[in-house]
N, C-alpha and C positions, 0 to 999 in steps of 0.2 A: 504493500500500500504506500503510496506517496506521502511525504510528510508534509509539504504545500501545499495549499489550493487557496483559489481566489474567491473571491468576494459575496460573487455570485454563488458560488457551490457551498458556503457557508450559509447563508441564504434559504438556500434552497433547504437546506439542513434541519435549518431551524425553522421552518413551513413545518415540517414532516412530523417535529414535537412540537405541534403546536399549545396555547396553554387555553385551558379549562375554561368553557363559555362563561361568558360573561351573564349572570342572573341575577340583579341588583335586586337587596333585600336587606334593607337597612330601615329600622325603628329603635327609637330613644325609648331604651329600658325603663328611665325616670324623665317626664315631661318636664319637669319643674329644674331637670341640671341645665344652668345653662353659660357653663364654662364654656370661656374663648380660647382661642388657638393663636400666638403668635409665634412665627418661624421666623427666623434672622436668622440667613446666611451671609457665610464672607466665599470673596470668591481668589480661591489659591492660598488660602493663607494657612501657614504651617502650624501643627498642632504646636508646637514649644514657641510660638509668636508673642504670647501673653505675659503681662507682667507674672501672672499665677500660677500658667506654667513652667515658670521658670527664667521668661527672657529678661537679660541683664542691659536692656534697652533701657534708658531711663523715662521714666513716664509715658512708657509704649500705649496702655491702654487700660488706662483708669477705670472707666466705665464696664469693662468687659470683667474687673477684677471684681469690681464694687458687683456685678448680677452673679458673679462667682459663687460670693462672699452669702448673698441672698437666697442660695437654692444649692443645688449637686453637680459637681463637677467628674465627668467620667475620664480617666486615666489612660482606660483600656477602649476607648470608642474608635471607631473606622466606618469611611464608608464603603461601599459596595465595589464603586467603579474611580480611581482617579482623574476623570475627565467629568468633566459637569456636566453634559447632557445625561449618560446613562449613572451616574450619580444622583441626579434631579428626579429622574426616572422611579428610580428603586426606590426614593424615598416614597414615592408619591402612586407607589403600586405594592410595596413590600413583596418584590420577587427579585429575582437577579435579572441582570441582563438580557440573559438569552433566554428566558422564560418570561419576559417581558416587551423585548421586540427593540429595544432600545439598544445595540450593541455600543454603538457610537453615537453620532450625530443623526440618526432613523426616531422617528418617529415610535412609539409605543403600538401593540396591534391592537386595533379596534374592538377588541374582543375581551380586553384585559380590562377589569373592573380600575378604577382608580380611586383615591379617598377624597376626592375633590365630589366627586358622582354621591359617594356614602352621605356627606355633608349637605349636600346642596337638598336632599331629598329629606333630611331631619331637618331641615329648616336654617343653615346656617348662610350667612354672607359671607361667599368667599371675594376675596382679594389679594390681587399679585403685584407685588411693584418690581420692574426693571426681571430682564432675565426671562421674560414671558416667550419668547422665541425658543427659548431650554425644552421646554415640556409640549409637544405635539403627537398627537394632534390637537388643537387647540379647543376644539368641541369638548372632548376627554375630560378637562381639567377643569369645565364650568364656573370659568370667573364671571360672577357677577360686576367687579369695578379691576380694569388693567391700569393701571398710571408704567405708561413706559420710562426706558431710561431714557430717552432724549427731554421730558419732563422732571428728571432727579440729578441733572446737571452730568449725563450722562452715566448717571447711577452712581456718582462720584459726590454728592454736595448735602452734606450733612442736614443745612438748613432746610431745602427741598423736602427732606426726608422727613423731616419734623409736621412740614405744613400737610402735606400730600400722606402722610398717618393720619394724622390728626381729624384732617378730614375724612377719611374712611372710617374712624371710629367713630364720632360723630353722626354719620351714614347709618351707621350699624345702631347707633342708641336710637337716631329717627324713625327706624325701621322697627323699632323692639326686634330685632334678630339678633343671636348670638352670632358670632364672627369667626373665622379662617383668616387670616393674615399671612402672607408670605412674603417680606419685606428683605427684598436680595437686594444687598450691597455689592457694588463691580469691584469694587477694590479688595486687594490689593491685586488684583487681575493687573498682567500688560495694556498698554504703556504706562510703566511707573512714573509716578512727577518726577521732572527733573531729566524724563525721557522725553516727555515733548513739552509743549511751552503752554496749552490749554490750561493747565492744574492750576486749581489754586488751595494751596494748603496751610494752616497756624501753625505748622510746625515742619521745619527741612531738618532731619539729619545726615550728620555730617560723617564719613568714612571714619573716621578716629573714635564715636559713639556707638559702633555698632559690632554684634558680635557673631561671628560667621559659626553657624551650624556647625561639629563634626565630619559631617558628612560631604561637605564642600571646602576646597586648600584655603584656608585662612590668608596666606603668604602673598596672594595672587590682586594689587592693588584694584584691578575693575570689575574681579570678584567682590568686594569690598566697595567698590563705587557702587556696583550693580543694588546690593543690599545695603546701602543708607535710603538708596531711592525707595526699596521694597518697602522698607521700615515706616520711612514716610507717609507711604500708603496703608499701612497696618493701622496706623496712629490713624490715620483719616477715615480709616473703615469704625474703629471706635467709638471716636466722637459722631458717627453717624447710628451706631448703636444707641448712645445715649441719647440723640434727640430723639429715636422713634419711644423708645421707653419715657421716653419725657412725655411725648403727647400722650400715651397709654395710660400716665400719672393723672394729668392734667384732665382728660375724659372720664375720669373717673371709672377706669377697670383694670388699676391693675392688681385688686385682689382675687377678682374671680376668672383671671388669666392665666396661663399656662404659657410659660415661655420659654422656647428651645433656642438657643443657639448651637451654631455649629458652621466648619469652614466645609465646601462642594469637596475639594481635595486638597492635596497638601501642595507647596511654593511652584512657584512654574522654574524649577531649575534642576541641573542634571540628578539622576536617582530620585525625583520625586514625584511630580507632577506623570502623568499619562503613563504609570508604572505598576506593580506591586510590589513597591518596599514601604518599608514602616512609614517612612514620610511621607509619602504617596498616598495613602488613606489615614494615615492618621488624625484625629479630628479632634479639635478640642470643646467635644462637646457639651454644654451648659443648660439645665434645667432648673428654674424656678417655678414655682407651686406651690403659693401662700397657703399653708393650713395642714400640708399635707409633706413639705419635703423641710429635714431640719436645717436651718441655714448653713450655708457653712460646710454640707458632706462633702465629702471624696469618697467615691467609688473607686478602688484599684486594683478589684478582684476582677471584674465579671466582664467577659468582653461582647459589647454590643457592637449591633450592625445599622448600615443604613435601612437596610429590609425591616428593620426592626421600628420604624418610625409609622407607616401609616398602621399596624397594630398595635400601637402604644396608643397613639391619638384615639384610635375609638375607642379602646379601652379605658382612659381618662375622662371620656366625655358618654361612657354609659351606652353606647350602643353596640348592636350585633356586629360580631367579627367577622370577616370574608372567609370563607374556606379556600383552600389552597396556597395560601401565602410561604414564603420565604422564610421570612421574617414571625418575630412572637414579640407579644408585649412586654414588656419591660417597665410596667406600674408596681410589680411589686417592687423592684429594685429604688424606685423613687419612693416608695412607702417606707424604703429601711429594713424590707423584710426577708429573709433569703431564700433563693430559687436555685435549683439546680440545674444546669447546662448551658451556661456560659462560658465553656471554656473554648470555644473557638469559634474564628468566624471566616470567610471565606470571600475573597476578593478578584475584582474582574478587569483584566482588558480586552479587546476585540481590534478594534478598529482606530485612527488618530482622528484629531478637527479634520485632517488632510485626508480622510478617507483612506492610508497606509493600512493594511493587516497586520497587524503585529499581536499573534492571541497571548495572552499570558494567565493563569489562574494562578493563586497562589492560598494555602491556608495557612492558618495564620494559627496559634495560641501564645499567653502570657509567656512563655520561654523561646519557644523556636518559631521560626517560619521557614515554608517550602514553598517553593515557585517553578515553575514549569512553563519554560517560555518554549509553545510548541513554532515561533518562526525562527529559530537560533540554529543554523545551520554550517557555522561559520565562515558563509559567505555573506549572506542578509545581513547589511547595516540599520542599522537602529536611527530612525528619523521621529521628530516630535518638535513641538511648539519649544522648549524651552532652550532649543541650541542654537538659537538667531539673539539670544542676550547676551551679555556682555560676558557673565560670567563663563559658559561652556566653551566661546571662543576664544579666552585668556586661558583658559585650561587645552584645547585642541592647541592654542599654538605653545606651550608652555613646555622648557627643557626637563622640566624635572622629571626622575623617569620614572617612579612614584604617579605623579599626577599622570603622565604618558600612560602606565602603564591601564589606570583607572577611567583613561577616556578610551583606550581600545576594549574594556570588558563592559564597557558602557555600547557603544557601540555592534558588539558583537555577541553578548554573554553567552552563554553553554547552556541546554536543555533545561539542567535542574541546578538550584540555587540553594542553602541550606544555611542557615545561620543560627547559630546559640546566642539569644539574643541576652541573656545575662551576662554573658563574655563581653557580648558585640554589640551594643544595641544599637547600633550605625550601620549591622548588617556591611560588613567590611571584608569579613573572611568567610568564602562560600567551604563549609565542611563536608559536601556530597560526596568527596574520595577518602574524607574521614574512616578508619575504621572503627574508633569510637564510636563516631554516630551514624553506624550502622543498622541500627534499632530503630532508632530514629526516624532514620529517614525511609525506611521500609512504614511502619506507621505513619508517616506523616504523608506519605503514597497513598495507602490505602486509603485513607481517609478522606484525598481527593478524589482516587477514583470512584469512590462510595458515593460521594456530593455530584460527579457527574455522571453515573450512571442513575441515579436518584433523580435529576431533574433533565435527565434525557439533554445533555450539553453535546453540543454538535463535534467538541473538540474531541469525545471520548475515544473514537476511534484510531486520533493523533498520538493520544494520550498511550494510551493501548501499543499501537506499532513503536513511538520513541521510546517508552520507558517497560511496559508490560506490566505485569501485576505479581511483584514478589510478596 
């Protein structure tokens, strides 16, 4: 069997397991709940971005500390897919990828229930700001009120954000409906300020204030130019956070609101963005729930997923759950209470923005991760959004044979990937010819092949001819 195929023959693949009709049948268990929903995302921003998670930025992001500080912050969160559209996707169908229609930049298949359909039918007001092009088909996701980003200063202008919430919430009291909010921030997404001349930001850092990842050569000046700019935009994406939660105050709901944060995927730079390494989904996810979540938690056991959001939500809000999902809720975990089977979660690429195949799965738990990139062939080169930045280009042209060495595995990588991530948790040294972690990595095999023979994944067969099933 051939280890390639194109686009179409994957495609075609995923037609043939197709997923479970669509039978909408959604009733509010309690008439009388009538908790809101607000979503805030960031778009590329890295799970360790935050002052809370640890970034030594100074005054990175107040506000994101301060909603921290107010609700549970998840440790071990990921999303589904590192690219924003089939990221957007999973949240907003709890299935993966390819049981969802969304491999890349495609559309969701018309037949896949979404939680936007569940809501609208109990009565709720949904609304999307900026990012509304992410989630199609656009009927699917039944927004009652769109404010585009050419309306939010390009999804970039905090003030905007403030007025254009505000009035949606307002809308929603008019209306006596409870509300859906989905309030996508573009930032820290490319072009970062300082990249083009449009931006306008309260705060420019400076190369000397900022502190370079592990995971990318510190040494490398426009690696360092690249990320004051990022930073910049971190900080912007914050104070855009703060004004939407400000008008939330000010309308008077933000105690009977439930509010999620969380970044699409992790930085757009090499190893992160459009990948399956730790930074690539890592998410720094954030849940407040006045009455119900203790201020203040960490969760650093339980690893949750993006699949894991549209059954969370209905479970928070009391109505019937969808069969067939991915994903499970995860309200006991915000009750404080303990549940078992979160120990691992399972991550997706398919396709780039650029439409490139590049398939990659990878499962994940608290210790190791395995990856399985079925396009590594050692001749296919590795293309993606984040190598036109300043940073992977100071690294491609960079003597050091260290950094050389880390942009040719970057480009080329091998089959299977394996990292102890208590040793490594930069995911740095691939242990697949370990004899140590031969145990390992035999279970941590099976395990994927179990998740795609389980949801009929079109790679399985790939999977099967490269690696087999020891």
């Amino acid at each position: 069997m051939k280890d390639r195929f194109t686009r179409r023959e994957f495609i075609t693949a995923l037609s043939a397991s197709a997923a479970m009709a669509f039978a909408p049948r959604t009733f509010a268990r309690d008439s009388s709940n009538r908790l809101n929903v607000l979503l805030i995302t960031a778009d590329d921003m890295n799970f360790d971005s935050l002052g809370v998670t640890g970034c030594k930025v100074p005054d990175i992001t107040p506000n994101l500390d301060a909603l921290a500080a107010q609700g549970m912050r998840f440790t071990q969160a990921h999303v589904t897919s590192a690219i924003c559209q089939p990221s957007r996707s999973a949240l907003m169908t709890g299935r993966f990828p390819h049981r969802n229609g969304a491999l890349g930049f495609q559309p969701i298949n018309e037949n896949v229930p979404t939680l936007q359909e569940y809501l609208q039918k109990a009565g709720y007001l949904n609304g999307i700001m900026a990012k509304i092009e992410h989630l199609t088909p656009k009927w699917k996701f039944c927004w009652d009120v769109e404010i585009p980003a050419k309306d939010l200063g390009n999804g970039r202008d905090p003030e905007a954000y403030y007025v254009k919430s505000k009035s949606f919430f307002e809308q929603a009291k008019a209306a006596g409906k409870p509300f859906f909010l989905m309030a996508n921030s573009m930032d820290p997404h490319r072009p970062f300020p300082g990249a083009e001349s449009a931006s306008k930001v309260s705060r420019t850092y400076k190369s000397k204030e900022i502190t370079v990842p592990p995971f990318l050569p510190g040494d490398l000046p426009d690696v360092r130019k690249e990320l004051a700019q990022y930073y910049t935009a971190v900080h912007r994406c914050d104070e855009t956070v703060g004004q939407i939660l400000r008008a939330l105050k000010e309308t008077g709901f933000e105690e009977n609101t439930i509010v999620f944060f969380l970044s699409d995927n992790g930085i757009s730079e090499p190893f992160a963005k459009t990948n399956c390494y730790y930074t690539s989904t890592a998410t720094p996810l954030i849940v407040r729930w006045p009455g119900k979540i203790k201020p203040g938690t960490i969760n650093d056991k339980d690893l949750v997923s993006g699949v894991d959001f549209m059954p969370t939500v209905l479970d928070a809000l009391a109505l019937d759950q969808v069969e067939g999902l991915d994903g499970r809720s995860f309200v006991s975990l915000l009750e404080g209470k303990y549940s078992s089977g979160w120990d691992k979660v399972f991550t997706f690429i398919t396709s780039t923005s650029a439409g490139n195949m590049f398939p990659m799965r990878c499962v994940r738990t608290k210790n190791f991760s395995y990856i399985f990139n079925a396009w590594a062939d050692g001749k296919t080169t590795f293309k993606n959004e984040p190598m036109g930045g300043l940073a992977y280009k100071a690294m491609a042209q960079s003597s050091n044979q260290k950094i050389a060495e880390r942009v040719k595995f970057f480009l080329y990588r091998t089959p299977e990937e394996l990292y102890d991530l208590r040793k490594d948790p930069w995911e740095q040294r691939n242990l697949v010819a370990e004899k140590d972690y031969k145990n390992t990595l035999s279970k941590l095999r099976l395990e994927l092949h179990k998740m795609m023979e389980k949801t009929k994944d079109p790679l399985l067969d790939v999977f099967k001819a490269k690696i087999g099933n020891d």
